[in-house]
C-alpha positions, 0 to 999 in steps of 0.5 A, a space after each residue: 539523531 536529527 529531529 525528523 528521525 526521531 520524529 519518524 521513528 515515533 510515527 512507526 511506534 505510534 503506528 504500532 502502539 496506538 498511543 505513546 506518552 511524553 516522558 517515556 519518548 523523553 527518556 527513550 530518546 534522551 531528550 527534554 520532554 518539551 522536545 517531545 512536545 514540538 515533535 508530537 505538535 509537528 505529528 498533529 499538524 501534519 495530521 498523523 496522530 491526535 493530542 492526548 493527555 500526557 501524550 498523543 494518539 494515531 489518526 485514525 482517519 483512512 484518508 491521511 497518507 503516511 510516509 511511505 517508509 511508514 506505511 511499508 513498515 507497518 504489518 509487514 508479515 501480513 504483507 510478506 504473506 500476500 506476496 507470498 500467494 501471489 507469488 505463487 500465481 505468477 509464472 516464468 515469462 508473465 507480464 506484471 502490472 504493479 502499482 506504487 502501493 507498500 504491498 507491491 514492494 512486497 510481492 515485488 520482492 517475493 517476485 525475484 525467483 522468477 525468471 523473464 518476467 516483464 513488469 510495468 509500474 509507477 513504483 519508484 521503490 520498485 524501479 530502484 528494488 529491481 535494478 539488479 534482476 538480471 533477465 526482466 524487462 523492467 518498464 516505469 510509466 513516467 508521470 508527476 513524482 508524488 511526494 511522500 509515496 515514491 510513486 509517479 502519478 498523472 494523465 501521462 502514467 495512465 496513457 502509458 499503461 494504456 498501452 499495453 495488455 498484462 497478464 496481472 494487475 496487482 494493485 492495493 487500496 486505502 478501503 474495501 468495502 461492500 457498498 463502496 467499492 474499493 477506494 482511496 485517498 489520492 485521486 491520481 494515484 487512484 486514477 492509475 489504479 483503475 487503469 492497470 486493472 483494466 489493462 489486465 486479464 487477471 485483476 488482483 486485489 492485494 489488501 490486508 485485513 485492516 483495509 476491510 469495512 473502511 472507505 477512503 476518499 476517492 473510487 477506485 473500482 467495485 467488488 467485480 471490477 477484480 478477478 482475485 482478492 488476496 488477504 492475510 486472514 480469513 475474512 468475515 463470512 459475509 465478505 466471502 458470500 459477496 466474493 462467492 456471489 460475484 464470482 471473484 476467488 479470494 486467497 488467504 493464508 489457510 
Protein backbone atom coordinates (compact mmCIF):
# COMPACT_ATOMS: atom_id res chain seq x y z
CA UNK A 1 0.00 0.00 0.00
CA UNK A 2 1.63 3.43 -0.61
CA UNK A 3 1.64 5.97 1.92
CA UNK A 4 -0.95 8.39 0.72
CA UNK A 5 -3.46 5.25 0.74
CA UNK A 6 -2.64 4.59 4.06
CA UNK A 7 -2.82 7.86 4.91
CA UNK A 8 -6.08 8.42 3.35
CA UNK A 9 -7.57 5.33 4.74
CA UNK A 10 -6.74 6.59 8.29
CA UNK A 11 -8.33 10.24 7.75
CA UNK A 12 -11.70 8.13 6.48
CA UNK A 13 -11.38 6.15 10.21
CA UNK A 14 -10.41 9.34 11.93
CA UNK A 15 -13.50 10.53 10.34
CA UNK A 16 -15.50 7.60 11.63
CA UNK A 17 -13.90 7.13 15.12
CA UNK A 18 -12.77 10.52 16.21
CA UNK A 19 -9.56 9.59 17.36
CA UNK A 20 -7.27 6.75 16.44
CA UNK A 21 -4.24 5.22 18.37
CA UNK A 22 -0.42 4.67 17.13
CA UNK A 23 -0.12 0.84 17.96
CA UNK A 24 -3.35 -0.03 16.69
CA UNK A 25 -2.94 1.66 13.16
CA UNK A 26 0.86 0.01 13.36
CA UNK A 27 -0.61 -3.56 13.42
CA UNK A 28 -3.70 -2.80 11.20
CA UNK A 29 -1.30 -1.75 8.50
CA UNK A 30 1.46 -3.78 9.23
CA UNK A 31 3.97 -1.01 9.81
CA UNK A 32 6.38 0.46 12.28
CA UNK A 33 4.96 2.47 14.69
CA UNK A 34 7.39 5.40 13.76
CA UNK A 35 5.53 5.21 10.40
CA UNK A 36 2.32 6.13 11.91
CA UNK A 37 4.08 8.66 13.22
CA UNK A 38 5.42 10.55 9.95
CA UNK A 39 1.44 9.82 8.44
CA UNK A 40 -0.52 11.06 11.44
CA UNK A 41 2.39 14.27 11.48
CA UNK A 42 1.46 14.73 7.77
CA UNK A 43 -2.59 14.60 8.78
CA UNK A 44 -1.42 17.51 11.57
CA UNK A 45 0.30 19.45 9.18
CA UNK A 46 -2.28 19.41 6.74
CA UNK A 47 -4.84 20.26 9.34
CA UNK A 48 -7.12 17.21 9.37
CA UNK A 49 -6.55 15.65 12.81
CA UNK A 50 -4.79 17.20 15.94
CA UNK A 51 -1.84 15.18 18.23
CA UNK A 52 -3.11 13.40 20.95
CA UNK A 53 -1.35 11.21 23.59
CA UNK A 54 -0.40 7.80 21.98
CA UNK A 55 -2.14 9.04 18.90
CA UNK A 56 -4.35 11.75 17.36
CA UNK A 57 -7.86 13.33 17.08
CA UNK A 58 -10.27 14.68 14.11
CA UNK A 59 -9.92 18.58 13.51
CA UNK A 60 -12.99 19.71 14.44
CA UNK A 61 -12.60 23.25 12.93
CA UNK A 62 -15.82 23.32 10.03
CA UNK A 63 -13.67 25.32 8.00
CA UNK A 64 -10.83 22.32 6.92
CA UNK A 65 -11.64 21.02 3.48
CA UNK A 66 -11.43 17.26 3.30
CA UNK A 67 -10.39 15.26 0.28
CA UNK A 68 -13.24 14.79 -1.48
CA UNK A 69 -13.14 11.31 -1.77
CA UNK A 70 -13.28 11.67 2.21
CA UNK A 71 -15.99 13.86 2.40
CA UNK A 72 -18.24 11.49 0.05
CA UNK A 73 -17.62 8.68 2.11
CA UNK A 74 -18.19 10.16 5.34
CA UNK A 75 -22.47 9.77 6.33
CA UNK A 76 -22.99 8.36 3.45
CA UNK A 77 -26.73 6.80 4.28
CA UNK A 78 -27.82 10.21 5.63
CA UNK A 79 -26.84 11.41 2.27
CA UNK A 80 -28.63 8.57 0.05
CA UNK A 81 -31.29 9.73 2.27
CA UNK A 82 -31.64 13.51 0.84
CA UNK A 83 -31.04 12.19 -2.42
CA UNK A 84 -33.63 10.25 -1.89
CA UNK A 85 -36.27 13.11 -1.07
CA UNK A 86 -35.04 15.08 -3.72
CA UNK A 87 -35.27 12.77 -5.98
CA UNK A 88 -38.76 12.23 -5.61
CA UNK A 89 -39.21 16.05 -6.33
CA UNK A 90 -37.89 16.09 -9.24
CA UNK A 91 -39.87 15.16 -12.80
CA UNK A 92 -39.34 13.85 -16.07
CA UNK A 93 -38.16 17.06 -18.48
CA UNK A 94 -36.80 19.23 -15.48
CA UNK A 95 -33.73 21.59 -15.51
CA UNK A 96 -31.27 20.84 -12.60
CA UNK A 97 -28.69 23.26 -11.06
CA UNK A 98 -26.05 21.03 -9.03
CA UNK A 99 -23.47 21.99 -7.21
CA UNK A 100 -19.82 20.41 -6.57
CA UNK A 101 -20.88 19.32 -3.12
CA UNK A 102 -20.57 15.52 -1.83
CA UNK A 103 -24.11 15.28 -1.41
CA UNK A 104 -24.98 16.32 -4.90
CA UNK A 105 -22.98 13.34 -6.25
CA UNK A 106 -25.63 11.59 -4.34
CA UNK A 107 -28.80 13.06 -5.62
CA UNK A 108 -27.02 12.85 -8.84
CA UNK A 109 -26.73 9.28 -8.55
CA UNK A 110 -30.64 8.92 -7.22
CA UNK A 111 -31.44 11.12 -10.47
CA UNK A 112 -30.71 8.46 -13.02
CA UNK A 113 -34.21 6.97 -13.54
CA UNK A 114 -35.58 10.06 -14.83
CA UNK A 115 -35.67 10.72 -18.06
CA UNK A 116 -34.64 14.22 -20.42
CA UNK A 117 -33.61 16.09 -17.63
CA UNK A 118 -31.08 19.10 -18.36
CA UNK A 119 -28.54 19.47 -15.71
CA UNK A 120 -26.00 22.28 -15.11
CA UNK A 121 -22.93 21.91 -12.76
CA UNK A 122 -19.27 22.56 -11.53
CA UNK A 123 -19.13 19.02 -10.63
CA UNK A 124 -16.46 17.40 -12.14
CA UNK A 125 -17.48 14.01 -10.07
CA UNK A 126 -20.82 14.58 -11.49
CA UNK A 127 -19.76 15.17 -15.13
CA UNK A 128 -17.84 11.99 -15.08
CA UNK A 129 -21.11 10.13 -12.95
CA UNK A 130 -23.38 11.09 -15.81
CA UNK A 131 -21.31 10.17 -18.85
CA UNK A 132 -23.56 7.10 -19.60
CA UNK A 133 -27.34 8.85 -19.16
CA UNK A 134 -28.25 8.26 -22.43
CA UNK A 135 -31.19 10.87 -22.91
CA UNK A 136 -30.03 14.11 -20.46
CA UNK A 137 -28.55 17.09 -21.60
CA UNK A 138 -25.79 17.34 -19.54
CA UNK A 139 -23.83 20.92 -19.31
CA UNK A 140 -20.37 21.76 -17.17
CA UNK A 141 -20.03 25.54 -16.52
CA UNK A 142 -15.95 25.43 -17.00
CA UNK A 143 -14.11 27.72 -14.36
CA UNK A 144 -10.73 27.33 -12.47
CA UNK A 145 -10.29 23.25 -11.25
CA UNK A 146 -10.07 23.51 -7.17
CA UNK A 147 -7.69 20.97 -5.98
CA UNK A 148 -8.84 18.62 -3.93
CA UNK A 149 -12.99 19.06 -4.33
CA UNK A 150 -13.43 18.06 -8.06
CA UNK A 151 -15.08 21.35 -8.63
CA UNK A 152 -14.68 24.01 -11.18
CA UNK A 153 -15.02 27.51 -9.42
CA UNK A 154 -14.49 31.22 -10.39
CA UNK A 155 -15.95 34.62 -12.29
CA UNK A 156 -16.17 32.51 -15.48
CA UNK A 157 -18.47 29.14 -13.55
CA UNK A 158 -20.95 31.98 -12.26
CA UNK A 159 -21.19 33.87 -15.71
CA UNK A 160 -22.13 30.86 -17.10
CA UNK A 161 -24.75 29.96 -14.49
CA UNK A 162 -26.10 33.23 -15.06
CA UNK A 163 -27.15 32.36 -18.26
CA UNK A 164 -29.93 30.41 -17.48
CA UNK A 165 -33.00 29.69 -15.56
CA UNK A 166 -33.63 25.97 -13.88
CA UNK A 167 -36.37 24.47 -12.34
CA UNK A 168 -34.04 23.45 -9.14
CA UNK A 169 -31.09 24.29 -7.42
CA UNK A 170 -29.48 22.05 -5.13
CA UNK A 171 -26.67 23.24 -3.41
CA UNK A 172 -25.24 22.00 0.16
CA UNK A 173 -22.88 24.17 2.94
CA UNK A 174 -20.20 23.72 5.39
CA UNK A 175 -22.75 25.74 8.26
CA UNK A 176 -26.31 26.39 8.70
CA UNK A 177 -27.07 28.47 11.34
CA UNK A 178 -30.10 30.91 12.50
CA UNK A 179 -28.00 33.96 12.62
CA UNK A 180 -25.38 33.15 10.10
CA UNK A 181 -27.03 31.89 7.42
CA UNK A 182 -25.63 29.47 5.28
CA UNK A 183 -22.02 29.59 5.05
CA UNK A 184 -18.94 27.89 3.90
CA UNK A 185 -15.25 27.45 3.67
CA UNK A 186 -14.21 28.43 0.19
CA UNK A 187 -15.19 31.83 -0.97
CA UNK A 188 -15.50 30.85 -5.01
CA UNK A 189 -17.15 27.80 -4.31
CA UNK A 190 -19.63 29.94 -2.32
CA UNK A 191 -19.83 32.51 -4.83
CA UNK A 192 -21.17 29.59 -7.19
CA UNK A 193 -23.56 28.63 -4.94
CA UNK A 194 -25.23 31.70 -4.46
CA UNK A 195 -25.32 31.94 -8.07
CA UNK A 196 -27.15 28.63 -8.79
CA UNK A 197 -29.83 29.80 -6.30
CA UNK A 198 -30.44 32.58 -7.72
CA UNK A 199 -30.58 31.06 -11.17
CA UNK A 200 -33.72 28.80 -9.61
CA UNK A 201 -37.35 28.75 -8.96
CA UNK A 202 -36.99 26.33 -6.28
CA UNK A 203 -33.66 26.70 -4.08
CA UNK A 204 -32.99 23.42 -2.26
CA UNK A 205 -30.86 23.37 0.56
CA UNK A 206 -29.18 19.68 0.71
CA UNK A 207 -27.35 19.58 4.68
CA UNK A 208 -27.47 16.88 6.71
CA UNK A 209 -27.69 17.05 10.41
CA UNK A 210 -24.21 17.73 11.45
CA UNK A 211 -24.22 20.90 9.35
CA UNK A 212 -26.74 22.42 11.69
CA UNK A 213 -25.71 25.26 14.42
CA UNK A 214 -22.26 25.39 12.64
CA UNK A 215 -20.73 28.51 10.96
CA UNK A 216 -18.00 28.46 8.39
CA UNK A 217 -15.88 31.19 6.94
CA UNK A 218 -17.53 32.57 4.00
CA UNK A 219 -21.57 33.41 3.31
CA UNK A 220 -23.51 31.79 1.32
CA UNK A 221 -27.04 33.31 1.45
CA UNK A 222 -29.73 33.34 4.77
CA UNK A 223 -32.40 31.12 5.76
CA UNK A 224 -34.89 32.69 2.96
CA UNK A 225 -32.59 32.95 0.40
CA UNK A 226 -33.94 28.86 -0.29
CA UNK A 227 -37.19 27.55 -0.88
CA UNK A 228 -36.87 24.03 0.58
CA UNK A 229 -34.48 22.13 3.24
CA UNK A 230 -33.90 18.72 2.78
CA UNK A 231 -32.15 16.70 5.96
CA UNK A 232 -31.60 13.59 7.20
CA UNK A 233 -33.20 13.84 10.47
CA UNK A 234 -35.96 15.65 12.17
CA UNK A 235 -34.49 18.98 13.38
CA UNK A 236 -34.56 20.68 16.62
CA UNK A 237 -38.07 22.47 17.30
CA UNK A 238 -36.53 25.81 17.07
CA UNK A 239 -34.95 25.41 13.55
CA UNK A 240 -38.62 24.16 12.42
CA UNK A 241 -40.28 27.25 13.90
CA UNK A 242 -37.72 29.63 12.06
CA UNK A 243 -38.55 27.42 8.66
CA UNK A 244 -42.23 27.70 9.47
CA UNK A 245 -41.73 31.31 10.20
CA UNK A 246 -39.90 31.94 6.91
CA UNK A 247 -42.22 30.00 4.83
CA UNK A 248 -39.53 27.49 3.54
CA UNK A 249 -40.71 23.55 3.54
CA UNK A 250 -38.43 21.55 5.29
CA UNK A 251 -38.15 17.36 4.43
CA UNK A 252 -36.64 14.65 6.38
CA UNK A 253 -36.98 11.27 6.82
CA UNK A 254 -40.40 10.52 8.60
Amino acid sequence: MLAIERRNEILEKLQADRRVVVSELSQIYDVSEETIRRDLEKLVNDGYAIKSYGGAVINENVNIDLPFNIRKNHNVIGKQRIAELISSRIKDGESIMLDASSTAVYVAKALKGKRNLTLITNSVEIIIELFDVPDWSVLSTGGVSREGSFALVGPQTDKMLRSYHVDRAVISCKGFDLASGLTDSDELLANNKKTMLDAAKEKILAVDSSKFDKTAFTAVGMLEDVTTVVTDEKPAAKWLQAFKELGIECIYPK
